[in-house]
C-alpha positions in Angstrom: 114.5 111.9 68.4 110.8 112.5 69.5 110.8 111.6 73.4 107.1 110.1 74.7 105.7 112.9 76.6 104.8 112.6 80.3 101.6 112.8 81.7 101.2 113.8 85.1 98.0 113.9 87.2 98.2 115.8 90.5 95.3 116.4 93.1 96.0 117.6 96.7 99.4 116.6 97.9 101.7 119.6 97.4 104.7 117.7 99.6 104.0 114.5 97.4 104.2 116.5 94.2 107.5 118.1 94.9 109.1 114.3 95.6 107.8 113.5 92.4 108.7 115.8 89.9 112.0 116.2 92.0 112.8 113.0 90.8 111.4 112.9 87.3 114.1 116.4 87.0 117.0 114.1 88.2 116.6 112.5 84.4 118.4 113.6 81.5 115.8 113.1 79.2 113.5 115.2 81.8 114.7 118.6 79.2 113.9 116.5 76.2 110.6 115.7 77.3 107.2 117.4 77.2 105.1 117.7 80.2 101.5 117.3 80.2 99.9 118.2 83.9 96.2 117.6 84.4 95.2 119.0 88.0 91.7 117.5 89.3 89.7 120.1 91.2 88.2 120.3 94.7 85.5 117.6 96.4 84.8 120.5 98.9 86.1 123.7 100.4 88.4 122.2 102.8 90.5 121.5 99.6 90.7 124.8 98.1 94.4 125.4 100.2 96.3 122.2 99.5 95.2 122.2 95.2 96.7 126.2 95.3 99.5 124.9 96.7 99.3 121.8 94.2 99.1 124.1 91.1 101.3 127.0 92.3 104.1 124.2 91.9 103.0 123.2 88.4 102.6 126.5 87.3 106.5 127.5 88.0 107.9 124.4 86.7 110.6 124.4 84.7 113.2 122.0 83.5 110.8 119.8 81.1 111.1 120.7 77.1 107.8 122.4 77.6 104.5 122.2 80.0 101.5 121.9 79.4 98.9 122.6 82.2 95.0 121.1 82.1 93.3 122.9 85.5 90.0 121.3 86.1 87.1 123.1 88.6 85.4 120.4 89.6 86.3 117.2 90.9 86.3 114.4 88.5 87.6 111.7 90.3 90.8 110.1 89.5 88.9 107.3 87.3 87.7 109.4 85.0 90.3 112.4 85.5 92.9 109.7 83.7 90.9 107.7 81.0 89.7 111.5 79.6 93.1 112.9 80.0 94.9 110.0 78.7 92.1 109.8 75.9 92.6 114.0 75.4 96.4 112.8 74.9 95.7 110.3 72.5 94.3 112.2 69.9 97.6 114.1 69.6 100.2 111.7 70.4 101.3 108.3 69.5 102.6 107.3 73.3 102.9 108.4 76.4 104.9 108.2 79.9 102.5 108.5 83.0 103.2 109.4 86.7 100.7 110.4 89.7 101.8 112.9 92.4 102.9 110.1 94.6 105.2 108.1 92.9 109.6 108.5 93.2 111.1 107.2 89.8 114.9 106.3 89.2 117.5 108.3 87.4 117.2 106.2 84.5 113.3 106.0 84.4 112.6 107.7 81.4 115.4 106.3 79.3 114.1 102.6 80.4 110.4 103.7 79.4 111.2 105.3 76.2 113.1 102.5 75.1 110.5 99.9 75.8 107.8 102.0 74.0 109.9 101.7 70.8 111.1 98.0 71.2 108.0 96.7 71.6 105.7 98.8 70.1 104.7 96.8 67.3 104.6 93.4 69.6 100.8 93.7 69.7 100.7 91.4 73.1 102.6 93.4 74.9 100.2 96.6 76.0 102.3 98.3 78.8 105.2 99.0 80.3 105.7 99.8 83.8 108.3 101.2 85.7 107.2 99.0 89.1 108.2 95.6 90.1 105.5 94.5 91.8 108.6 93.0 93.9 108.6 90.2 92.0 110.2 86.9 92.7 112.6 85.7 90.4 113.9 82.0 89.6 116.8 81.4 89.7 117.4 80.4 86.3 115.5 83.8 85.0 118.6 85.8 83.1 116.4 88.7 81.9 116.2 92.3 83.2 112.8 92.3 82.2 109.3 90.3 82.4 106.0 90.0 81.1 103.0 90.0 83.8 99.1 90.2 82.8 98.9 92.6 85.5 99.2 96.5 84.6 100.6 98.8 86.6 99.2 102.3 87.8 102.4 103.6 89.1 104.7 105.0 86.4 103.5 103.5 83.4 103.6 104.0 79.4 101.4 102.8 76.4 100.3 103.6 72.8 97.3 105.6 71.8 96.4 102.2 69.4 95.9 100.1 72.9 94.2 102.4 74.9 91.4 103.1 72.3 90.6 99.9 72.2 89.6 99.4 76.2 86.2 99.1 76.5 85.4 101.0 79.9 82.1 100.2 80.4 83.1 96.3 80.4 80.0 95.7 78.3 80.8 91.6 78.3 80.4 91.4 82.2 77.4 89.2 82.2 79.1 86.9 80.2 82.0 86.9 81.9 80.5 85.8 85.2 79.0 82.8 83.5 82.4 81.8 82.6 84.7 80.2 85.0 87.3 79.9 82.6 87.7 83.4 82.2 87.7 84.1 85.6 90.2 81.7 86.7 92.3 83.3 83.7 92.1 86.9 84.5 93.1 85.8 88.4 96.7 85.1 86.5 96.7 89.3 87.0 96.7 88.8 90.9 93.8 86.8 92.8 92.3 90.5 93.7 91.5 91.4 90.1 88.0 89.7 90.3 86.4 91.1 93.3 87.4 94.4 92.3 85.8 93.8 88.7 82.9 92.9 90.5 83.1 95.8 92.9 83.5 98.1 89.7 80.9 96.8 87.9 78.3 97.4 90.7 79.4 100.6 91.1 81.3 100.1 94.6 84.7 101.7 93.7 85.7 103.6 91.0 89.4 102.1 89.4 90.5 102.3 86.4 93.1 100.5 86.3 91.2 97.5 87.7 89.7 97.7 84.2 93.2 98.6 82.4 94.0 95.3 84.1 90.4 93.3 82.9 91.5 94.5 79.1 95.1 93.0 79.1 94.2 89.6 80.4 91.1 89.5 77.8 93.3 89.9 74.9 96.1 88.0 76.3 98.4 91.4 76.5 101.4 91.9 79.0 102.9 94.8 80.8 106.5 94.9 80.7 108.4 95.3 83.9 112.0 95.9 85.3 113.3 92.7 87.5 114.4 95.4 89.9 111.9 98.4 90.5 112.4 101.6 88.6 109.6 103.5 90.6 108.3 103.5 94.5 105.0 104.3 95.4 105.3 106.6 98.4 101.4 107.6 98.5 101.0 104.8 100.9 101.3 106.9 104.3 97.5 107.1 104.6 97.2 110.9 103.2 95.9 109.2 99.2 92.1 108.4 98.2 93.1 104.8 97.9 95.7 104.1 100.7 93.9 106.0 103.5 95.9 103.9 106.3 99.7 103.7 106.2 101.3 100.3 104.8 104.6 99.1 103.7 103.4 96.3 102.3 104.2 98.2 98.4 107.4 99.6 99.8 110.2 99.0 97.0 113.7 100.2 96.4 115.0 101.9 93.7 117.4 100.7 91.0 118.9 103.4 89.1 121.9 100.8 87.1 120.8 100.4 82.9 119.0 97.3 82.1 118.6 95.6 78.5 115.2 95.6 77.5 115.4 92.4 74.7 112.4 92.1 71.7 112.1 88.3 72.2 110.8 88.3 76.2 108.8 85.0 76.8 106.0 85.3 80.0 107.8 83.2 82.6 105.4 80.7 84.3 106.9 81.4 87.6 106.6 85.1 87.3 103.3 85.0 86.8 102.0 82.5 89.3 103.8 84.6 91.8 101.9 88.1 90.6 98.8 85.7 90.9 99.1 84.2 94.3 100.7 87.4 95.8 97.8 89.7 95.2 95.4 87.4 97.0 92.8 88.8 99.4 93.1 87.7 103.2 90.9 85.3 104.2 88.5 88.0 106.3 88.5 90.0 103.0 87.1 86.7 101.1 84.6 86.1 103.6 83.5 89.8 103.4 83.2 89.4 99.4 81.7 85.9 100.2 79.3 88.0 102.4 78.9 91.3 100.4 79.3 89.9 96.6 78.6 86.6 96.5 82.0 85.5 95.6 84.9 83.6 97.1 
């Protein structure tokens, strides 16, 4: 059987990296799986230690079916490091598994990944699956191990090469969109946070792409797929990442390492997604900053 390969983008966090492929090893299906390692060069000189010791890990790995190693000089960014990587992988392979250098995966993470990419890969609404809960609040009368959320996940996350050819990064409709409250009030089913951030994208504030990963599922009504119980924790949240440059627990999950049943017939659960929708909502000083700053509430 042809395992997805896993594609791993590292930057300057030697300690981080060594968690994470430390726990990607503890799978079986670690020596049935290729490795594809894209390394993101230097914003300045200060760098130059921590990405030596960064890629003098990667280049004595072993333990993975083979590895593949993609060094880049300059910085990119991690925006467009991942959509040209993940593009680059696309034109040679049908899926793929995909982990940052901050991220601690389960036991059983690949074999839960794996089988979700072949279960659903021809159910054409369902566009990811994630490894990540988003500590999700379950009802009570909820018997599945898994659930559908318009949100996508960044951290340890799979997909075909069919969806992500189809994303349209420059979100060429964005002048429409605004016009359409609709629309916005449907793409805040992906977490209340979604639209600022589109906004903040669009105008060339931040850099994310997976704030526009997320903008594509909820405009063609697709879902990532997500364990109940998380399969991955996120532990680039001690203030040393580009995104998380304070520390917070707020993300802080723990990790199931027991089989789950992934069925073909998942339904989105109303519940579910109300809660991803209401429990990504900015504070109230951050909507009076965007109120301030964007023009938004």
């Amino acid at each position: 059987m042809n395992y997805a390969p896993i594609v791993l983008f590292c930057y300057n966090r030697p300690q981080h990296l060594r968690q994470t492929l430390d726990a990607l090893l503890q799978n079986q299906l670690a020596k049935e799986s290729e490795l594809i390692v894209f390394s993101d060069g230097p914003k300045n000189d200060s760098e130059l230690d921590s990405i030596t010791a960064v890629r003098n890990i990667i280049k004595e790995l072993t333990g993975f079916k083979s590895v593949q190693i993609n060094i880049q000089d300059n910085n990119r960014g991690l925006a467009q490091t991942i959509i040209c990587g993940l593009t680059e992988v696309f034109q040679k392979y049908n899926n793929a598994i995909i982990m940052e250098d901050d991220l601690i995966c389960s036991s059983d993470f690949l074999n839960f990944m794996n089988e979700g990419l072949a279960v659903y890969e021809m159910n054409k609404h369902v566009f990811s699956i994630s490894g990540y809960s988003f500590g999700i609040k379950v009802p009570e009368d909820y018997k599945e191990d898994v659930a559908l959320v318009f949100r996508a996940s960044s951290w340890g996350w799979g997909t075909w090469a069919n969806r992500w050819e189809k994303v349209d990064w420059e979100i060429t409709d964005f002048e429409e969109f605004q016009k359409d409250k609709v629309w916005i009030n449907r793409l805040k089913n992906a977490g209340e946070d979604i639209y600022p951030m589109i906004v903040k994208q669009q105008r060339g504030i931040i850099q994310s792409w997976a704030v526009r990963w997320t903008y594509h599922h909820v405009k063609y009504n697709g879902y990532c797929l997500i364990p109940i119980k998380s399969k991955v924790r996120n532990i680039g949240t001690d203030g040393s990442g580009t995104n998380f440059t304070e520390r917070t627990h707020k993300y802080d999950l723990k990790i199931y390492n027991q089989d789950i049943s992934i069925n073909s017939y998942i339904q989105p659960n109303a519940e579910i997604i109300q809660f991803i929708r209401t429990n990504n909502k900015p504070s109230l000083l951050r909507r009076i900053i965007n109120r301030l700053k964007l023009g938004i509430w």
